[in-house]
N, C-alpha and C positions, 0 to 999 in steps of 0.2 A: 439830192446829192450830198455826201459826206459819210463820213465812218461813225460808228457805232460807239459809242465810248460809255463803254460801263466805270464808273469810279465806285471805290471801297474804302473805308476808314478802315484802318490797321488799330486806333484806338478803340472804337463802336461794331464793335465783328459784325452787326448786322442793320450799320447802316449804311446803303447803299443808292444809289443812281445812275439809269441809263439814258443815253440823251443822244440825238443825231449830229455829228459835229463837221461844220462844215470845211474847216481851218483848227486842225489838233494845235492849236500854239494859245499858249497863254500864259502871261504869269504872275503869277496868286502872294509872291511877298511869305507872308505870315498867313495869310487869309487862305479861307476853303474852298472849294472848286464849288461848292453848292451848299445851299441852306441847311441839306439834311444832314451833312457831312462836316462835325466840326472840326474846326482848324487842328491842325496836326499831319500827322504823317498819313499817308492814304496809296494806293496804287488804283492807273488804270488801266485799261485793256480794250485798244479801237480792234474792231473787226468790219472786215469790207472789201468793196474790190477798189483798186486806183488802174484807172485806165489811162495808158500811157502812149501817147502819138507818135514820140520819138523814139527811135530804137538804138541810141545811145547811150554813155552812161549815167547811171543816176547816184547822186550824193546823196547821204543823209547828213540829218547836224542835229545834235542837242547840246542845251545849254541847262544844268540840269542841278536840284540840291537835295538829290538824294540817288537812285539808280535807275537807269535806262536800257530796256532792250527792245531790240526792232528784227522781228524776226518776219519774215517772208518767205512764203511754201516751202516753211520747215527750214532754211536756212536763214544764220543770225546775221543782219547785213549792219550792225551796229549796236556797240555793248558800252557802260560807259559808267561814270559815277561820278557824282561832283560833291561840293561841300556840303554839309548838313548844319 
């Protein structure tokens, strides 16, 4: 169980990391999401399915230092940008 989270360094154009993620939440400070990826600016990308029991509505949240978008079967349910 969990999403797919490819991360990329925006410094290192080809270096990269894919990994199974079971909880997309973390935060890294200064520091780099993975060994291979040094610290600096990077973007990710989870792909997957999230199965949901309740048929009511769902929040999203980020708290974020740099930009966020959360898109689901093609429409954007969360766009955002925090400090850098």
């Amino acid at each position: 169980p969990g999403l797919i989270a490819e991360f990329r360094s925006l410094v290192e154009k080809d270096a990269s990391v894919t990994r199974i993620e079971a909880k997309p939440a973390f935060y890294l400070g200064r520091s780099s999401p993975h060994p291979r990826i040094a610290p600096g600016p990077f973007e990710v990308t989870y792909t997957g399915v999230i199965a949901m029991k309740d048929s009511g509505a769902i929040a999203f949240s980020a708290f974020v230092g740099g930009e966020v978008t959360i898109t689901i079967d093609g429409a954007v349910v969360l766009e955002g940008k925090g400090l850098t």
